[in-house]
C-alpha positions in Angstrom: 0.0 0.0 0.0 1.8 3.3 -1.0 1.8 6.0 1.4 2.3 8.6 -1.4 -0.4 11.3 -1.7 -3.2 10.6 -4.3 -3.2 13.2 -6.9 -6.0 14.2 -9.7 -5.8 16.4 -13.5 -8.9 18.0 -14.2 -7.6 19.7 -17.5 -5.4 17.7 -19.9 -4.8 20.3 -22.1 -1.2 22.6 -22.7 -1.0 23.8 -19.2 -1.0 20.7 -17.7 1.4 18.8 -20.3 4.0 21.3 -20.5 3.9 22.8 -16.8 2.1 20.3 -13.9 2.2 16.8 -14.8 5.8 17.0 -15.5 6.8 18.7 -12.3 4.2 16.3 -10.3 6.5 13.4 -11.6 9.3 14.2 -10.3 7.8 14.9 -6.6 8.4 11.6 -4.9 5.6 12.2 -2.1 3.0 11.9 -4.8 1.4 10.2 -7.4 -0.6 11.3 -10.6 -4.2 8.0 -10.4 -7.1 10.2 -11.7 -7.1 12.2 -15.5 -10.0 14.2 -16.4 -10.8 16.7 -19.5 -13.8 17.3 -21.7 -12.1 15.1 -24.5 -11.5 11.7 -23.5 -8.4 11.3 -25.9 -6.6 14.1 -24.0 -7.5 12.7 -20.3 -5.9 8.8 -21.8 -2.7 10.3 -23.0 -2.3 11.9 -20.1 -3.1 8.8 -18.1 -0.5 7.2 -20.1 2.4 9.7 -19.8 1.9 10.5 -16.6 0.0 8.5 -14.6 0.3 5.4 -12.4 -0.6 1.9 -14.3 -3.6 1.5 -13.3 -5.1 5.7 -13.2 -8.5 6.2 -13.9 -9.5 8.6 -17.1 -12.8 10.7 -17.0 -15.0 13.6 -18.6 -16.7 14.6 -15.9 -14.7 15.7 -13.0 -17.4 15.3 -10.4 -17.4 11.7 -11.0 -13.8 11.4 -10.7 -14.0 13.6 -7.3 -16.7 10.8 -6.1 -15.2 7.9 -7.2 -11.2 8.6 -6.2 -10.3 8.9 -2.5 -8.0 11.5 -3.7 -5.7 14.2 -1.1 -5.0 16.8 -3.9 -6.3 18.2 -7.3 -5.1 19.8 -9.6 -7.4 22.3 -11.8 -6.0 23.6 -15.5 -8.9 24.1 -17.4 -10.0 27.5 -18.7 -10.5 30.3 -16.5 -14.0 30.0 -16.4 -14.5 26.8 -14.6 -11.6 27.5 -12.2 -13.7 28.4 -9.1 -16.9 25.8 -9.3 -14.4 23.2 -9.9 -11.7 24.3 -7.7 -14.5 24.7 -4.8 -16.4 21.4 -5.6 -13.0 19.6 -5.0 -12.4 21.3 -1.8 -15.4 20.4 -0.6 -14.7 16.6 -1.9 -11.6 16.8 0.7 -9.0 17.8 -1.7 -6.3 20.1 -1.1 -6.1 22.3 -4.1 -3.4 23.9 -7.1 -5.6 25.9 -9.4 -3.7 27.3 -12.4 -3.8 31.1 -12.3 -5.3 33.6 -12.5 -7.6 32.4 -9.5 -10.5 33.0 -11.1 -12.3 35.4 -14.1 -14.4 37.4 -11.2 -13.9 39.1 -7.8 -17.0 37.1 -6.5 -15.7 33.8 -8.0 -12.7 34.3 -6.3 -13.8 35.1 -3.1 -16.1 32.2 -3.1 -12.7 30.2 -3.6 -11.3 31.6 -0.2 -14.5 31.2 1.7 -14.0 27.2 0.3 -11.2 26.8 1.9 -11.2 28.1 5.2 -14.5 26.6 5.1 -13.1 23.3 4.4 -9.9 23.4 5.9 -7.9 22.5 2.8 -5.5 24.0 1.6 -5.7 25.9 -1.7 -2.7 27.8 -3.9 -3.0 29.4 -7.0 0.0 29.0 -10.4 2.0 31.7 -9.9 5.5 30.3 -10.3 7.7 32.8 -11.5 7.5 33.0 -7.1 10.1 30.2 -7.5 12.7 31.8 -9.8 16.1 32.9 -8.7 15.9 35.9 -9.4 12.4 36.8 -7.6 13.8 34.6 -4.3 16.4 36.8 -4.2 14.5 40.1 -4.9 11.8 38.8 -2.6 14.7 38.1 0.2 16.1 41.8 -0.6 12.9 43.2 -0.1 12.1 41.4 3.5 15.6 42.5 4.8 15.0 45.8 4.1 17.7 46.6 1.1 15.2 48.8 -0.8 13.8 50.9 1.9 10.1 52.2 1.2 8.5 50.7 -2.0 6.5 53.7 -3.1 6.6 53.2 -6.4 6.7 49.9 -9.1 5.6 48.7 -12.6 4.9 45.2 -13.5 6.0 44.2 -16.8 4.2 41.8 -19.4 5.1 42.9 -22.7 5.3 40.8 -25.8 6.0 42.3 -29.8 3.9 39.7 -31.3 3.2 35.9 -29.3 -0.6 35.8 -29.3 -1.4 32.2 -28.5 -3.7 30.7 -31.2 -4.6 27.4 -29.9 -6.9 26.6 -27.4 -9.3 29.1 -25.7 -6.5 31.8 -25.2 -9.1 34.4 -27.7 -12.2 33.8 -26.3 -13.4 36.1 -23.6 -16.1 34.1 -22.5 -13.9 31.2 -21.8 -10.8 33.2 -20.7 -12.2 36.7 -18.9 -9.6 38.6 -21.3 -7.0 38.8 -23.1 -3.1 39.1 -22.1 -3.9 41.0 -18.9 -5.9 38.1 -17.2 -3.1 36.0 -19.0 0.4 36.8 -18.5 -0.2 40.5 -16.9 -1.3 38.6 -13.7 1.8 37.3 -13.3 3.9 40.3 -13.3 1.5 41.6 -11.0 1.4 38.9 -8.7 5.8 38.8 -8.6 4.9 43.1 -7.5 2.8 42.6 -5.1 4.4 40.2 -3.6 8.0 41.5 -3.5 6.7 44.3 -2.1 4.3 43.0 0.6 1.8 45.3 -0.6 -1.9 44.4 -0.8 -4.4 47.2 -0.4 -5.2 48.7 -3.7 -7.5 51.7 -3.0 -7.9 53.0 -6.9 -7.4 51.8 -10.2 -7.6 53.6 -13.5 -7.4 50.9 -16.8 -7.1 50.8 -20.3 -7.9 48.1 -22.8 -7.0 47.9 -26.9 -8.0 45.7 -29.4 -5.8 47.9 -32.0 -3.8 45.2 -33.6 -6.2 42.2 -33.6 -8.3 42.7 -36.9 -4.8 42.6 -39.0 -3.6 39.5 -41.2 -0.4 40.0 -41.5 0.6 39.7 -38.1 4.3 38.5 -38.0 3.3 36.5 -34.9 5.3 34.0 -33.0 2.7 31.2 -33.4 1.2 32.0 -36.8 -1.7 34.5 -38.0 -4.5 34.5 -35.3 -8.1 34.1 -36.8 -9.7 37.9 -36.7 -12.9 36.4 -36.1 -12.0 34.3 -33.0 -10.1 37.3 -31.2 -12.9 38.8 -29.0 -10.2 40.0 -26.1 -7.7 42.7 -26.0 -4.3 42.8 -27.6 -2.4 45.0 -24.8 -4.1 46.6 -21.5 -2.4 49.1 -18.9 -3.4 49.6 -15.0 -2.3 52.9 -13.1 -3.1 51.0 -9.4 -2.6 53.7 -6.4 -2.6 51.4 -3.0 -3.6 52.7 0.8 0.1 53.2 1.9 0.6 55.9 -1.1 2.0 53.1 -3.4 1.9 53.6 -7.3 2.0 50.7 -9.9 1.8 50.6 -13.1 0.9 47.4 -14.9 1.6 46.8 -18.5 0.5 43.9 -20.6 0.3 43.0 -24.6 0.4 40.0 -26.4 0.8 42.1 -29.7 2.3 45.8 -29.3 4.3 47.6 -31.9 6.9 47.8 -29.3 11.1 46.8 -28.9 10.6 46.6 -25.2 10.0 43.1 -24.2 9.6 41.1 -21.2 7.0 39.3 -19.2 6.8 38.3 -15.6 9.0 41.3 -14.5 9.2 43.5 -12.3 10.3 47.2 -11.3 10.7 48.3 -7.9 11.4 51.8 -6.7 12.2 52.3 -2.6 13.8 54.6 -0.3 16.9 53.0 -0.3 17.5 51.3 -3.8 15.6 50.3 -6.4 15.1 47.2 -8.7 14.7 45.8 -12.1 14.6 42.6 -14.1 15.6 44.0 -17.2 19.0 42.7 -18.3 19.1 39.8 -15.1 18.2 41.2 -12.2 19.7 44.2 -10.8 19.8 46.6 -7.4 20.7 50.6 -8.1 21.3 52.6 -5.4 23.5 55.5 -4.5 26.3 55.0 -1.7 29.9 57.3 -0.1 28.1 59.8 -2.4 28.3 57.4 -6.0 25.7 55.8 -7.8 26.0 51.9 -7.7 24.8 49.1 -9.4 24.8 45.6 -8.4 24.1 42.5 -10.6 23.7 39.2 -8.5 24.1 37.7 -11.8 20.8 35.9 -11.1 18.3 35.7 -14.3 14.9 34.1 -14.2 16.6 30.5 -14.3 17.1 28.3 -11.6 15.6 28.4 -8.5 18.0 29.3 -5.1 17.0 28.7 -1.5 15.4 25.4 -1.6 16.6 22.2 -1.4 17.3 19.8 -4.2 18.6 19.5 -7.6 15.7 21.3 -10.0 16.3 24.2 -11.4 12.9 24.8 -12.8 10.2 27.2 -11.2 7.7 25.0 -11.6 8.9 21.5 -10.4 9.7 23.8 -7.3 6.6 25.1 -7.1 5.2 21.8 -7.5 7.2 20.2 -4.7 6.7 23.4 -2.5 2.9 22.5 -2.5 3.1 18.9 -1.8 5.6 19.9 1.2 3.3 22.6 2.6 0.4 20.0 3.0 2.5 16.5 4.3 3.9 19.2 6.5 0.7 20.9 7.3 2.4 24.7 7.0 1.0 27.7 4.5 1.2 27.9 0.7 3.5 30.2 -0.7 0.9 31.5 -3.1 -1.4 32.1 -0.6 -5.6 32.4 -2.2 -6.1 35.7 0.1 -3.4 37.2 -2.3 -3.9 35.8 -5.6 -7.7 37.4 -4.9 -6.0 40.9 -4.2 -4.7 39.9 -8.1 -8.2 39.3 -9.5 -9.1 42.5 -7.6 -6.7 44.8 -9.4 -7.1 43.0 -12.9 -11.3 43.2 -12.7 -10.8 46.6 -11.8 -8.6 47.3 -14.3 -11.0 45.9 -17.2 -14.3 47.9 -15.4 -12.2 51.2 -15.7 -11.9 50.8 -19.0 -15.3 50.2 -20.2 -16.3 52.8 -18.5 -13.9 55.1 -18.6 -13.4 55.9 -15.0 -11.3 55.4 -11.9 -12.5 52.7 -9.5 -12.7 53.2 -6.2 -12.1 49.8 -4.1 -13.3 48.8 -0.9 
């Protein structure tokens, strides 16, 4: 009888192939016996990759919940059905890793955190970029004091052209938006969270759809169907939080733009500032002369944690499985990742109306 934790897919699709099941794998505590997704072909491969010799495949994920005994599941479907799912398997007894962001609304999300402190399980949402080098050791920085006051950041999730064309990546409906809700949620969750900061107070957003109607797009992963993109190419936040705090949050999967980078960060303090731009680096002035210091740490490898991986998310994946055997807090705690979905929903409100918004 194995002692290892019994683990469950609801989502067989990219996220889960090139992100969680491999980085489950190679977390010894655990094991992958339960596959489900809407297409049965997807949930069987993924049974065979993946899973034990004898896992179970499904397309409906309430009958895996009731038929598996299992401790943890993992949710990567689209963003619509992240917070009925992810609460119907808390309540089934599951701890919980739902692929970010947490959820498309503030009320979904909410629900999410009422779940688990309802339920007692444990719930965490995908942010990994948490578990780079680089963002340890800014995070680390940050907690000692090195930067002084953060008054004043930007979040960075800026691509030329690398709109995703497969899946469900275009469909509002499905996804809640565009590259904001997609990759600009993780440059604002690595901000918010290097600088302990999480009481936004007023937003002011703007969307564009500017780019998505043309056909010669130059894109990374071919020409994107005009007809299927219903979200925005680029978006941009101006978030002003209760200590004073500005940051400005950029996002585009398509922008007529030579600045790149995603999942970065900016930070601005007292003391020294911060940036991610060419590797991480700390500025400062010190004896009177302006300094900058590279830790020569990029947004490979992972430092402070035990073990041999160097990818974010195998760390992330192990991090999870330690924090329940072990019965201590997430990293990616849900109470922040809904401070996230805060920011973002208020971000996309501002914008169709073309106000500020005030939060509570």
């Amino acid at each position: 009888m194995s002692d290892k934790l019994k683990a469950g897919i609801i989502g067989c699709g990219g996220i889960a192939n090139g992100k969680h099941m491999p980085s489950i794998k190679k977390v010894e505590q655990v094991e992958l016996i339960a596959f489900c997704d809407i297409v049965e072909e997807r949930a069987v491969k993924a049974s065979k990759d993946f899973g034990k010799s004898d896992a179970k495949c499904y397309t409906d994920y309430k009958k895996m919940l009731a038929d598996n005994n299992l401790d943890v599941v993992y949710v990567c479907t689209p963003n619509r059905e992240h917070s009925f799912i992810t609460i119907d398997a808390l309540e089934a007894g599951c701890h919980v890793m739902c692929e970010k962001p947490m959820a498309k609304t503030v009320k979904e999300a909410e629900a999410m955190v009422e779940a688990a402190k309802r339920t007692g399980k444990k719930l965490t949402i995908g942010y990994q970029n948490r578990f780079r080098a680089d963002s340890q050791y800014l995070k680390k920085a940050c907690q000692r004091g090195d930067l002084g006051d953060v008054y004043f950041a930007k979040a960075h999730a800026i691509r030329r052209r690398a709109v995703p064309t497969w899946g469900v990546f275009l469909n509002e409906e499905e996804q809640g938006g565009g590259p904001l809700i997609d990759i600009g949620t993780h440059a604002l969750d690595l901000t918010l969270w290097c600088m302990d900061n999480y009481k936004p107070v007023r937003v002011v957003g703007t969307t564009y759809k500017k780019l998505g109607d043309q056909r010669d797009t130059g894109n990374a992963w071919g020409d994107w169907k005009q007809d299927e993109f219903t979200v925005e190419d680029s978006a941009f936040g101006f978030v002003t939080m209760e200590d004073g705090a500005t940051i400005i949050l950029e996002s585009s999967w398509a922008l007529n733009t030579l600045e790149t980078g995603e999942a970065k960060t900016t930070l601005c303090g007292t003391k020294a500032g911060a940036d991610m731009k060419d590797g991480l680096r700390i500025n400062g002035a010190d004896l009177g002369k302006l300094y900058v210091k590279k830790p020569g740490l990029s947004a490979d490898g992972v430092d402070f944690f035990e073990g041999d991986s160097c990818n974010p998310a195998e760390v992330e994946a192990k991090s999870f499985i330690d924090c329940i055997i072990n019965d201590t807090e997430p990293v990616v705690k849900p109470e922040e990742a809904l401070v996230v979905t805060k920011i973002l929903e208020a971000i996309y409100k501002s914008a169709k109306i073309g106000k500020e918004i005030v939060l509570d």
